[in-house]
N, CA, C and O atoms as a GROMACS GRO file, in nm:
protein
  516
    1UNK      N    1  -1.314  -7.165   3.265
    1UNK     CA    2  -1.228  -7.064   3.208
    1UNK      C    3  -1.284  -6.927   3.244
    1UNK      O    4  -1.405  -6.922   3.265
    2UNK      N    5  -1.215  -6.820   3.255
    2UNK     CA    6  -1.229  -6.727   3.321
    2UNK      C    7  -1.234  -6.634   3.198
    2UNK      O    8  -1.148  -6.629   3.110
    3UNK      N    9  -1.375  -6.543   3.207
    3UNK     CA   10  -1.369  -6.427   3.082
    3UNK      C   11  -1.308  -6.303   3.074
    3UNK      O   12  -1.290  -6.247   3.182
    4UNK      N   13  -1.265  -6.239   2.958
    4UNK     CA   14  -1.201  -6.117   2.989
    4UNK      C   15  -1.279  -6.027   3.020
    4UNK      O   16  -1.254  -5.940   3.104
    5UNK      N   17  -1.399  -6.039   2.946
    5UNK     CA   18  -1.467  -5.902   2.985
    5UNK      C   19  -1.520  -5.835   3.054
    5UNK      O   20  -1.617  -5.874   3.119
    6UNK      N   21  -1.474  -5.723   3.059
    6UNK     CA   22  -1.489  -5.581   3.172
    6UNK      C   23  -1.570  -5.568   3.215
    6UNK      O   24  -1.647  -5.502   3.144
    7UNK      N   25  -1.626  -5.607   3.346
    7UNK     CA   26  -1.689  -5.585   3.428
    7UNK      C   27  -1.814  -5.465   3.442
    7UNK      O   28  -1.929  -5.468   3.485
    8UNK      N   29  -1.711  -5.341   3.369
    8UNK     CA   30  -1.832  -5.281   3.350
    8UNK      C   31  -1.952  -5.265   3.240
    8UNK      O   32  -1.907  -5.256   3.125
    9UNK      N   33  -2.066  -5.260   3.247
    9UNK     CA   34  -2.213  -5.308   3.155
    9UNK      C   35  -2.150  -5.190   3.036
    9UNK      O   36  -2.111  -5.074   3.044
   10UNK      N   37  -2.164  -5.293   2.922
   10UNK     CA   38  -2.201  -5.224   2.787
   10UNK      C   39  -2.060  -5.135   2.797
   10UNK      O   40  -2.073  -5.012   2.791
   11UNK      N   41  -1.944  -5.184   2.811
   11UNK     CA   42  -1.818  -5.094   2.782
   11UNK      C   43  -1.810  -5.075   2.668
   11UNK      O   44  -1.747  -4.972   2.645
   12UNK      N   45  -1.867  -5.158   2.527
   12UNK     CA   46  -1.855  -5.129   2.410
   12UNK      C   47  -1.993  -5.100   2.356
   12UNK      O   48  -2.017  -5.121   2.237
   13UNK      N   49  -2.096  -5.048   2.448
   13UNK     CA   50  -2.220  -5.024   2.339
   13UNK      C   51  -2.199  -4.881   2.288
   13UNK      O   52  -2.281  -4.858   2.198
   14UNK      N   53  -2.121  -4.780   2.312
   14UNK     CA   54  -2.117  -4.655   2.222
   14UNK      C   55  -2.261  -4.597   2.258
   14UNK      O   56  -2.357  -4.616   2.184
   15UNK      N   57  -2.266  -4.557   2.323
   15UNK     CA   58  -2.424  -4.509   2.275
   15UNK      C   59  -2.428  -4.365   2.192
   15UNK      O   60  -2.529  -4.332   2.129
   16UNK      N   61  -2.352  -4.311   2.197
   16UNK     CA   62  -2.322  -4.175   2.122
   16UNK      C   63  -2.252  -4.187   1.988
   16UNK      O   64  -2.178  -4.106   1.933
   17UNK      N   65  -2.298  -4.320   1.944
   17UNK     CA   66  -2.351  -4.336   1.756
   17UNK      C   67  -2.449  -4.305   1.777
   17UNK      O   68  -2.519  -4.365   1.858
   18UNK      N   69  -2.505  -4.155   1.684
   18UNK     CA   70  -2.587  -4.125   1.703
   18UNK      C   71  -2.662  -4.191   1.536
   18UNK      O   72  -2.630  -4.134   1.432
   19UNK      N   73  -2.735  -4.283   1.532
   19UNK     CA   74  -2.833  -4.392   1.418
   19UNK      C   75  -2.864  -4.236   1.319
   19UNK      O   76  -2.799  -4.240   1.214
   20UNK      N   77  -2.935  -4.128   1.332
   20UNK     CA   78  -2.937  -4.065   1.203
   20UNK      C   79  -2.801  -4.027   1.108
   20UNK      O   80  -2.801  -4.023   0.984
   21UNK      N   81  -2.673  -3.999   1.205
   21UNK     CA   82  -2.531  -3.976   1.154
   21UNK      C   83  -2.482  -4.103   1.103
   21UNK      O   84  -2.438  -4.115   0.989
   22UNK      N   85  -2.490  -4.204   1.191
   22UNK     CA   86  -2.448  -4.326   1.156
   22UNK      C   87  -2.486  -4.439   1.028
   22UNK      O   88  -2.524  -4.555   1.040
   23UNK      N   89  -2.463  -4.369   0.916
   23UNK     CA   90  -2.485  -4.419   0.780
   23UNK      C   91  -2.398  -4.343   0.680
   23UNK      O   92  -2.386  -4.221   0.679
   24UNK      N   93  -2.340  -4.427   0.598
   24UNK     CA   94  -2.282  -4.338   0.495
   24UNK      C   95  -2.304  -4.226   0.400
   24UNK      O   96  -2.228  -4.131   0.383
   25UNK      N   97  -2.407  -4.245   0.346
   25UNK     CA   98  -2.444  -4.060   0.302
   25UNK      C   99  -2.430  -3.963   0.368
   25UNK      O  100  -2.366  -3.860   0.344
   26UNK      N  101  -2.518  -4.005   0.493
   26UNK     CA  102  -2.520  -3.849   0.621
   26UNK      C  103  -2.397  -3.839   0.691
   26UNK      O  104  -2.383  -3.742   0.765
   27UNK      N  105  -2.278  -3.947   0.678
   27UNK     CA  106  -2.180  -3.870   0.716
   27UNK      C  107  -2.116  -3.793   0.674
   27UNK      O  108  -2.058  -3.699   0.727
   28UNK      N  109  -2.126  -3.846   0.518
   28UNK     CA  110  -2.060  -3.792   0.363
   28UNK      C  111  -2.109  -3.617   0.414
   28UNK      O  112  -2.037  -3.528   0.458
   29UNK      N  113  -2.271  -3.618   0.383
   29UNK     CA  114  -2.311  -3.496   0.351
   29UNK      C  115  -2.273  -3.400   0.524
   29UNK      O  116  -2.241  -3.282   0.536
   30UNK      N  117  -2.287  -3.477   0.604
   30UNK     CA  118  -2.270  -3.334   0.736
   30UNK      C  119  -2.084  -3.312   0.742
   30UNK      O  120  -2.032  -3.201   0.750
   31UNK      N  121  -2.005  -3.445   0.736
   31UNK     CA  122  -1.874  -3.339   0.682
   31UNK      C  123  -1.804  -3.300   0.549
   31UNK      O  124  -1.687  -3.262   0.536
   32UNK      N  125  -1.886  -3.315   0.465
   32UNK     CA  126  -1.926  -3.169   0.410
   32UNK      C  127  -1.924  -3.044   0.423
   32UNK      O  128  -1.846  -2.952   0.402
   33UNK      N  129  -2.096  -3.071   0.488
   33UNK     CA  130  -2.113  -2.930   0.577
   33UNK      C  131  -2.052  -2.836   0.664
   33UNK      O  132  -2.056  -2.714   0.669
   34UNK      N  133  -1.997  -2.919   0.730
   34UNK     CA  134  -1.895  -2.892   0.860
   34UNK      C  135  -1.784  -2.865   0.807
   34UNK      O  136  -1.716  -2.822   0.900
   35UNK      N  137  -1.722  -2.864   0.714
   35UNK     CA  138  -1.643  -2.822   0.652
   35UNK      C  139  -1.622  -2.645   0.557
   35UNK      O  140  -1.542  -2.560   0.517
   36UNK      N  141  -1.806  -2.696   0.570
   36UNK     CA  142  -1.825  -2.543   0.473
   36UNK      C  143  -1.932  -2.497   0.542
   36UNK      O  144  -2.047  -2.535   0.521
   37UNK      N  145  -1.896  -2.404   0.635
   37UNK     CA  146  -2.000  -2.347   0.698
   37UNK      C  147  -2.103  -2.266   0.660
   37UNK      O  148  -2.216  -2.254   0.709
   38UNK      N  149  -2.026  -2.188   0.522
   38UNK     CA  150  -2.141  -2.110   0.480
   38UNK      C  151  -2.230  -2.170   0.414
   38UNK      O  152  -2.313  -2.098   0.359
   39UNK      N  153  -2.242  -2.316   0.399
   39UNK     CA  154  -2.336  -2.418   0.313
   39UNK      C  155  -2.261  -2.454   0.221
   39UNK      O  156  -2.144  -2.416   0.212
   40UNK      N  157  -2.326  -2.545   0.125
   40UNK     CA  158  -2.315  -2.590  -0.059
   40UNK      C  159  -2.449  -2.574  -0.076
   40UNK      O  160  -2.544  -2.555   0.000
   41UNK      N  161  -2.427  -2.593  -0.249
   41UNK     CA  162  -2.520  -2.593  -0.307
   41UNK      C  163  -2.516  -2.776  -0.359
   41UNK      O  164  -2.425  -2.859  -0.370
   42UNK      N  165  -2.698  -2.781  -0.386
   42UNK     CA  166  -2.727  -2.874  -0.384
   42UNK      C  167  -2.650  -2.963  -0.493
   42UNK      O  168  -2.653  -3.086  -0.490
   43UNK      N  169  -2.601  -2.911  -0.561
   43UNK     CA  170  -2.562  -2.987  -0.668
   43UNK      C  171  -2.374  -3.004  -0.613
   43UNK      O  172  -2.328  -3.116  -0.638
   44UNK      N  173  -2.284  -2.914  -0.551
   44UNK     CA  174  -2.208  -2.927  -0.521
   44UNK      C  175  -2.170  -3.030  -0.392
   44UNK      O  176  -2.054  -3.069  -0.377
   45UNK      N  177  -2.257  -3.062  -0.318
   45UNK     CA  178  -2.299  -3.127  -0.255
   45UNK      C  179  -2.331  -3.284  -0.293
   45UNK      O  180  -2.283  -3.374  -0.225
   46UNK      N  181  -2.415  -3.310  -0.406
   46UNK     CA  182  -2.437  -3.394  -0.465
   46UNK      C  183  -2.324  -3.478  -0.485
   46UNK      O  184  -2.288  -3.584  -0.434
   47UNK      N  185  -2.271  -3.393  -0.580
   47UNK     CA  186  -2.091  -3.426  -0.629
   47UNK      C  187  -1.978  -3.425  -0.512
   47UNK      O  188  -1.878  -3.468  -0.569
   48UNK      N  189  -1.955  -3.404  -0.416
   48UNK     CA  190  -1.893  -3.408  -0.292
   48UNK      C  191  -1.899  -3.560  -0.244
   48UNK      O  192  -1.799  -3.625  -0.214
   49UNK      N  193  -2.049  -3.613  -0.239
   49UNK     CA  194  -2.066  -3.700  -0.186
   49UNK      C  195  -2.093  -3.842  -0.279
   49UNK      O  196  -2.102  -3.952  -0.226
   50UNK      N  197  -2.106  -3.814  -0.456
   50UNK     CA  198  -2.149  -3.881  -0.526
   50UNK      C  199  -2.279  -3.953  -0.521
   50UNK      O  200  -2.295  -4.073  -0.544
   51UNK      N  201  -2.338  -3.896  -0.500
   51UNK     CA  202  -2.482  -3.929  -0.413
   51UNK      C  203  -2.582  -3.860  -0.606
   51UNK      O  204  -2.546  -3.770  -0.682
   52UNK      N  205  -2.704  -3.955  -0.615
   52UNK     CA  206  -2.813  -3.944  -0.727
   52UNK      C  207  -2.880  -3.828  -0.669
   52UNK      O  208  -2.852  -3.810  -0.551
   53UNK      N  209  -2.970  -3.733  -0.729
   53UNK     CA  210  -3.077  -3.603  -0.711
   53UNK      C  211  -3.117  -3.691  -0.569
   53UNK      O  212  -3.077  -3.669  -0.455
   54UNK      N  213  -3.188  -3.770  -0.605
   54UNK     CA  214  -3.280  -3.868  -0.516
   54UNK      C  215  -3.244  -3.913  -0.359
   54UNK      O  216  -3.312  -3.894  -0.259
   55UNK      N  217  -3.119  -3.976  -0.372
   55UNK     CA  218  -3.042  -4.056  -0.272
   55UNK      C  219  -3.018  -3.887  -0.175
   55UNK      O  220  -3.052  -3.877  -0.056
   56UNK      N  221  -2.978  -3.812  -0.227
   56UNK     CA  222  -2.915  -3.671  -0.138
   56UNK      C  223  -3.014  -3.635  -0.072
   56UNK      O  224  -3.006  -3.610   0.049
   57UNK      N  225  -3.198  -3.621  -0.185
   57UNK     CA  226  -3.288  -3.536  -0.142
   57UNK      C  227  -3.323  -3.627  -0.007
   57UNK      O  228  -3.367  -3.573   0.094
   58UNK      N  229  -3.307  -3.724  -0.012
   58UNK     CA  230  -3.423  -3.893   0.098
   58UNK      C  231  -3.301  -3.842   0.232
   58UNK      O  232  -3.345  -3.841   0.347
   59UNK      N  233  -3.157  -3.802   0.210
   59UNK     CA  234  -3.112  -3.830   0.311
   59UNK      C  235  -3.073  -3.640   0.400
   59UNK      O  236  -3.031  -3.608   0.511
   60UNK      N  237  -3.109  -3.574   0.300
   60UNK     CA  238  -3.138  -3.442   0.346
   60UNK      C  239  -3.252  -3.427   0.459
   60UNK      O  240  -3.260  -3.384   0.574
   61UNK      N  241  -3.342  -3.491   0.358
   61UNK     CA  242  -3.492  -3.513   0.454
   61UNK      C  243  -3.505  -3.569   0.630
   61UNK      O  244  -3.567  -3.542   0.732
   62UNK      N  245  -3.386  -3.676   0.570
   62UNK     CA  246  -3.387  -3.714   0.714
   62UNK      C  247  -3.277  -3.647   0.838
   62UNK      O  248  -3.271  -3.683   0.956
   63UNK      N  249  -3.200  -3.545   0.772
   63UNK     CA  250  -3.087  -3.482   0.872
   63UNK      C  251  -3.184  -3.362   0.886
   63UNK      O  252  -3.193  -3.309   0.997
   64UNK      N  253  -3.269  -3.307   0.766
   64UNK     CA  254  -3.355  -3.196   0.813
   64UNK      C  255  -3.467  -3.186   0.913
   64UNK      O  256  -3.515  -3.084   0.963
   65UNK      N  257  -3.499  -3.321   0.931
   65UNK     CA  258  -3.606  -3.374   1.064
   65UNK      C  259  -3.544  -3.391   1.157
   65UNK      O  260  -3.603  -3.374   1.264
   66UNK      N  261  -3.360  -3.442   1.162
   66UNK     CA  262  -3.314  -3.431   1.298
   66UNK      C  263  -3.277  -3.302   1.357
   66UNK      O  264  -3.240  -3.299   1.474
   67UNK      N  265  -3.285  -3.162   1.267
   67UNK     CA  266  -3.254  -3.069   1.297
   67UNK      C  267  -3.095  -3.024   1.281
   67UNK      O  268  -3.038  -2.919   1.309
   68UNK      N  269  -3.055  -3.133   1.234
   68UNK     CA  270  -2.942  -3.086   1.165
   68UNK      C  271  -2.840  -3.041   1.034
   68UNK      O  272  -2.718  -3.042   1.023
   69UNK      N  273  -2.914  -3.014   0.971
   69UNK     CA  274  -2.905  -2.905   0.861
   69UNK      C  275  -3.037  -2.830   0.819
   69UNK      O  276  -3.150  -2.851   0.862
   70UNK      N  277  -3.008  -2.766   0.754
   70UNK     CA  278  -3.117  -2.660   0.694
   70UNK      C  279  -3.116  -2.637   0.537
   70UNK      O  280  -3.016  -2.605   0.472
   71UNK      N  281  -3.261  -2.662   0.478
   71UNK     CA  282  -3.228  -2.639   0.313
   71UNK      C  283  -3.305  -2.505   0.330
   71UNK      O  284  -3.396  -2.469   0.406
   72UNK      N  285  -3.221  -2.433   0.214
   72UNK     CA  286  -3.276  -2.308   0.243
   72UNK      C  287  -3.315  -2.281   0.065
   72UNK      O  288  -3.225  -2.319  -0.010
   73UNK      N  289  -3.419  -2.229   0.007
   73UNK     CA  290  -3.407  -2.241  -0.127
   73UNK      C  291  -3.446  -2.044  -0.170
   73UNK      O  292  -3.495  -1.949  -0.109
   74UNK      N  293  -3.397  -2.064  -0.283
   74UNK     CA  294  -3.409  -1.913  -0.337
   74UNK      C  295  -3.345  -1.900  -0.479
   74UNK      O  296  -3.356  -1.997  -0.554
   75UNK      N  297  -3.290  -1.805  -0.516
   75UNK     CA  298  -3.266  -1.801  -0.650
   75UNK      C  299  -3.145  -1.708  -0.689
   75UNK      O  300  -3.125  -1.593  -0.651
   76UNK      N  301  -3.102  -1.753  -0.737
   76UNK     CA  302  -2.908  -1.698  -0.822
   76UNK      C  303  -2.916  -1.667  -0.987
   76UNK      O  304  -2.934  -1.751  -1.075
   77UNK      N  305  -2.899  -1.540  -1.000
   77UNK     CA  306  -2.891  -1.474  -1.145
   77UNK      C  307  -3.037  -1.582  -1.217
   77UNK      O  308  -3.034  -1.642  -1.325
   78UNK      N  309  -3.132  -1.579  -1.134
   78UNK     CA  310  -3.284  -1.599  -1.203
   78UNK      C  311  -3.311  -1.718  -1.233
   78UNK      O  312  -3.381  -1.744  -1.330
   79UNK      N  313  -3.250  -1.827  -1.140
   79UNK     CA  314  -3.272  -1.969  -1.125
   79UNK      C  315  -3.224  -1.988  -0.990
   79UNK      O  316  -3.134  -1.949  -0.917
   80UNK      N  317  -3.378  -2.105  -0.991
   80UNK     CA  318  -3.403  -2.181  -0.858
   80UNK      C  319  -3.237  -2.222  -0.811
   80UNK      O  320  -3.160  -2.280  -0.887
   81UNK      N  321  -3.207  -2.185  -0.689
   81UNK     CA  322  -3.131  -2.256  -0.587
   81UNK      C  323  -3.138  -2.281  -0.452
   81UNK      O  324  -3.150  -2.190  -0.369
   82UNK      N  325  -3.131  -2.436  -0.417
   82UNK     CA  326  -3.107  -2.498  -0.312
   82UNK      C  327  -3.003  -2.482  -0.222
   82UNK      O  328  -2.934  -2.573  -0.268
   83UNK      N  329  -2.927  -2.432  -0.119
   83UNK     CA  330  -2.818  -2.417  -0.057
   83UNK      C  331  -2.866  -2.519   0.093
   83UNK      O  332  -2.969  -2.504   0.160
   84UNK      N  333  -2.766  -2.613   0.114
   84UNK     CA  334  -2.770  -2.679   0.257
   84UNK      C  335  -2.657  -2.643   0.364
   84UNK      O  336  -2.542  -2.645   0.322
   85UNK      N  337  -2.678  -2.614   0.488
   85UNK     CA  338  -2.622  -2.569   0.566
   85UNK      C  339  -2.649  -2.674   0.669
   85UNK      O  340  -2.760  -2.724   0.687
   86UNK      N  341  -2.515  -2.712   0.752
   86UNK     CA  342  -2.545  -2.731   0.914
   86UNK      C  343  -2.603  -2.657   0.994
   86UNK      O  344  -2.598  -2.534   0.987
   87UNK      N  345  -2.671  -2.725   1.086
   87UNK     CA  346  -2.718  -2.624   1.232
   87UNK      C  347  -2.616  -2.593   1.322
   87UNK      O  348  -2.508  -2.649   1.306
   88UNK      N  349  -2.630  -2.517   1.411
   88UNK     CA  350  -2.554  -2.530   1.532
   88UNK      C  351  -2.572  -2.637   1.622
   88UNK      O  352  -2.477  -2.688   1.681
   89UNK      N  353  -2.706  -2.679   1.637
   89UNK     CA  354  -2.707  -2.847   1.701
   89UNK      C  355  -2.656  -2.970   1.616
   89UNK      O  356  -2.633  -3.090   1.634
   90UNK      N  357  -2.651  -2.900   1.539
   90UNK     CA  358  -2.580  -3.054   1.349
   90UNK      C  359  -2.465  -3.046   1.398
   90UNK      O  360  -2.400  -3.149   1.385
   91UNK      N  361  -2.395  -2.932   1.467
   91UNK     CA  362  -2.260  -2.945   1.438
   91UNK      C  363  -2.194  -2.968   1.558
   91UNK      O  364  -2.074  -2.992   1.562
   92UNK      N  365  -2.298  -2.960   1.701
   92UNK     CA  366  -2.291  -3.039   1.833
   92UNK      C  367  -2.284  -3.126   1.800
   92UNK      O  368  -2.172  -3.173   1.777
   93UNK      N  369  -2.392  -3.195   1.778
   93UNK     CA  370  -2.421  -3.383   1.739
   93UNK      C  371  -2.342  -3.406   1.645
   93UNK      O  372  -2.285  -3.507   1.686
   94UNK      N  373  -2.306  -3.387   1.562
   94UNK     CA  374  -2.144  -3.456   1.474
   94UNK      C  375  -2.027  -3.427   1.538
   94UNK      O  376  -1.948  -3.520   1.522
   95UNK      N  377  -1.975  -3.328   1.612
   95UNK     CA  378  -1.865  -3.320   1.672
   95UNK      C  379  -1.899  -3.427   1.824
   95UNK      O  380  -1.815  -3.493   1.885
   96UNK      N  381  -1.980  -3.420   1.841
   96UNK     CA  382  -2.045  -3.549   1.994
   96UNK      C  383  -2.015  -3.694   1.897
   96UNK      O  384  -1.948  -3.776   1.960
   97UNK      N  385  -2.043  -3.729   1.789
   97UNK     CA  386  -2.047  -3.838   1.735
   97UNK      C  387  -1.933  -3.841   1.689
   97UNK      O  388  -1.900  -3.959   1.679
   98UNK      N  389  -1.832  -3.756   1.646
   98UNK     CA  390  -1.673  -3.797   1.614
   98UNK      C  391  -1.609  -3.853   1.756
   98UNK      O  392  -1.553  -3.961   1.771
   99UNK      N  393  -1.629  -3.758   1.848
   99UNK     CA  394  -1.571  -3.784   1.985
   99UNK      C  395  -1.592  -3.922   2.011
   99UNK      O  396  -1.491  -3.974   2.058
  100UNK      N  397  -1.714  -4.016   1.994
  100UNK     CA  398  -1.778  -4.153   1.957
  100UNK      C  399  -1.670  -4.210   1.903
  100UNK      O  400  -1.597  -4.283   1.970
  101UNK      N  401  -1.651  -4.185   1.791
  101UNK     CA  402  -1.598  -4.268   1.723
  101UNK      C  403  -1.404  -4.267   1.743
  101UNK      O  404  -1.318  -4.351   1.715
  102UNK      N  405  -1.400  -4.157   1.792
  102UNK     CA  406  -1.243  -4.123   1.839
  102UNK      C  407  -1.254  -4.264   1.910
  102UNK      O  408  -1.206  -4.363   1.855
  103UNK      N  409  -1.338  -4.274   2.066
  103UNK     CA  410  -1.298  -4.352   2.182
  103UNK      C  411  -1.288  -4.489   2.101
  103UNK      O  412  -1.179  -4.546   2.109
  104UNK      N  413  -1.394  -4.553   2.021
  104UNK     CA  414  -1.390  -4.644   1.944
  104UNK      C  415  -1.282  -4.708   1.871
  104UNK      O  416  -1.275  -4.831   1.864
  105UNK      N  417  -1.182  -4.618   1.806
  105UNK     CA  418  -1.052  -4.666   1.785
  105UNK      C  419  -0.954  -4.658   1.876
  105UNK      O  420  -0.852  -4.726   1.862
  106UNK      N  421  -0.972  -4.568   1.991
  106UNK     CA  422  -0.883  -4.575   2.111
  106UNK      C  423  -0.882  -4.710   2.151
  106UNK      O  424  -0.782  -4.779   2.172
  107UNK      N  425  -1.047  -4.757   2.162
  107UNK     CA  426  -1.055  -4.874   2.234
  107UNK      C  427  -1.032  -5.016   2.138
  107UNK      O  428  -1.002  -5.120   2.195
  108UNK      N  429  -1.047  -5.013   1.990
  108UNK     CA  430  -1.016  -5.139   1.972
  108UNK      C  431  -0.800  -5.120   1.933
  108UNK      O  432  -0.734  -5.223   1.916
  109UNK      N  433  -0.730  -4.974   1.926
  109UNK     CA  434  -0.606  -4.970   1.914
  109UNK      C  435  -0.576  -5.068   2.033
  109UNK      O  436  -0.530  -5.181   2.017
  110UNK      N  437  -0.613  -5.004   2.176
  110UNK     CA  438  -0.587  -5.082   2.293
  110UNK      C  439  -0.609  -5.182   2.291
  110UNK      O  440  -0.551  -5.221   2.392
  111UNK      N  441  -0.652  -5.261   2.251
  111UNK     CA  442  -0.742  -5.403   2.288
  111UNK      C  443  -0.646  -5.514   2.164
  111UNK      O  444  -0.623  -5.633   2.188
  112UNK      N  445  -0.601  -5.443   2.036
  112UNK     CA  446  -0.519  -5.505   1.968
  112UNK      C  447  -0.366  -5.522   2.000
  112UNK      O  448  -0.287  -5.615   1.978
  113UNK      N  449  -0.348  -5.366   2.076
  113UNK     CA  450  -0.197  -5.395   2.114
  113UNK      C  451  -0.179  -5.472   2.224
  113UNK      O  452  -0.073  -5.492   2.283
  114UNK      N  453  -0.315  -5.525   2.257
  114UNK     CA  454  -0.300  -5.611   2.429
  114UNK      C  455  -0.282  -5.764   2.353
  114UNK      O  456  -0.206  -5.842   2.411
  115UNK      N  457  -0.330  -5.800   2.260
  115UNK     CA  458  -0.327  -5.938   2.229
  115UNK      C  459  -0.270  -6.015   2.175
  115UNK      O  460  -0.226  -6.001   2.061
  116UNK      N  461  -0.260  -6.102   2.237
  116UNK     CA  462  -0.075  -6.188   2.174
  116UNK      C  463  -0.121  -6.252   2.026
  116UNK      O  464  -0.233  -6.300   2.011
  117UNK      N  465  -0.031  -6.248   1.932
  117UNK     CA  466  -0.037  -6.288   1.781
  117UNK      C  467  -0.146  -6.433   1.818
  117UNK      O  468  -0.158  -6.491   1.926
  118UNK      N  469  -0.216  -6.464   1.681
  118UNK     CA  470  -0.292  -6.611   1.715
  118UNK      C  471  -0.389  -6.584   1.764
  118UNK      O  472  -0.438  -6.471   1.765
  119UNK      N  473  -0.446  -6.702   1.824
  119UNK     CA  474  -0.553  -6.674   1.854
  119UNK      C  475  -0.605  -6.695   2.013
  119UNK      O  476  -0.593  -6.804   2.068
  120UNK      N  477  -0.655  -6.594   2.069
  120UNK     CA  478  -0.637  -6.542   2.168
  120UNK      C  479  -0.725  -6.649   2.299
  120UNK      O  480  -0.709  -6.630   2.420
  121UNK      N  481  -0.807  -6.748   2.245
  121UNK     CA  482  -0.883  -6.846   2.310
  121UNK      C  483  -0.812  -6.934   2.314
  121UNK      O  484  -0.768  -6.961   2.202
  122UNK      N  485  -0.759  -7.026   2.426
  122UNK     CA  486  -0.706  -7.156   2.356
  122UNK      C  487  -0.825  -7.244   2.363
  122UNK      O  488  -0.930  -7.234   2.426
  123UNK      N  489  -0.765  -7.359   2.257
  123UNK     CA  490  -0.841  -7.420   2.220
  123UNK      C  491  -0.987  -7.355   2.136
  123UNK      O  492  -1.102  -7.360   2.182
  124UNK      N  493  -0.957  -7.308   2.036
  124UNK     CA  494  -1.085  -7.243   1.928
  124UNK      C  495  -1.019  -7.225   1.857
  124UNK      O  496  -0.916  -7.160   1.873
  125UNK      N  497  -1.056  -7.278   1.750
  125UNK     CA  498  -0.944  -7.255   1.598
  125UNK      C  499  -1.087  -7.151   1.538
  125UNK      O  500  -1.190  -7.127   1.601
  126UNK      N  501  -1.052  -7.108   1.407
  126UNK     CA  502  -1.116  -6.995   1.327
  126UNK      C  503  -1.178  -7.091   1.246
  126UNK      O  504  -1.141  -7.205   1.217
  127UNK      N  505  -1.300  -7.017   1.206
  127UNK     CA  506  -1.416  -7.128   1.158
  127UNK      C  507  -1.423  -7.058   0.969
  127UNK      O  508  -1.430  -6.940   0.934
  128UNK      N  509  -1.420  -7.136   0.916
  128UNK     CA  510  -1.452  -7.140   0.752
  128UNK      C  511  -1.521  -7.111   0.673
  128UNK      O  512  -1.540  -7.167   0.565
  129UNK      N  513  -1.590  -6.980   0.735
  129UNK     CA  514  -1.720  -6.981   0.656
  129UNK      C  515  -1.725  -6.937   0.504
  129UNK      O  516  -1.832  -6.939   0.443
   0.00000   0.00000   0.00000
């Protein structure tokens, strides 16, 4: 039997999921960001994303080591505030990683409207797990 797949190497490895974006908090929190350029505040932020003090601070930490956001801290009418902002490279690498994920539904839209109802192997029924 003859395979379908495309000849060319790794047509579906994506490599531009970029693994620090590619998790649900840090997508939560960078469009967010990207949304609000002049930043949030940490707590608005929090609530945006429904994210614990904790869960936001662990995943701040890790977009702030990729260089893509910035906590900037200081103080409003005489209390501590946190404000997080995108970078200009945060907001390369998430607009590079939407473009990712655009082709990704291009490619499985295509690939569904190619396939006849059923199941597309003959002979392989669907297994029960």
């Amino acid at each position: 039997m003859k395979s379908k797949v495309s000849s060319s190497e790794g047509r579906f490895a994506y490599e531009g999921l970029d693994r620090v974006i590619h998790e649900r908090a840090r997508l939560s929190i960078l469009t967010s960001l990207v949304t609000n350029p002049k930043g949030l505040t940490f707590n608005d932020l929090k609530q945006l994303c429904a994210l614990t003090d904790g869960n936001l601070s662990r995943h701040l930490n890790v977009l702030e080591k990729g260089k893509m956001v910035e906590i900037l801290k200081g103080h409003e009418r005489n209390r501590p505030q946190t404000v997080c902002r995108i970078t200009p490279p945060g907001r390369k690498r998430y607009l590079e990683y939407l473009s990712t994920l655009e082709q990704v539904i291009r490619d499985a839209a295509k690939e569904t409207k190619s396939e006849p109802a059923g199941n597309p192997i003959r002979g392989l029924t669907p297994s029960r797990a």
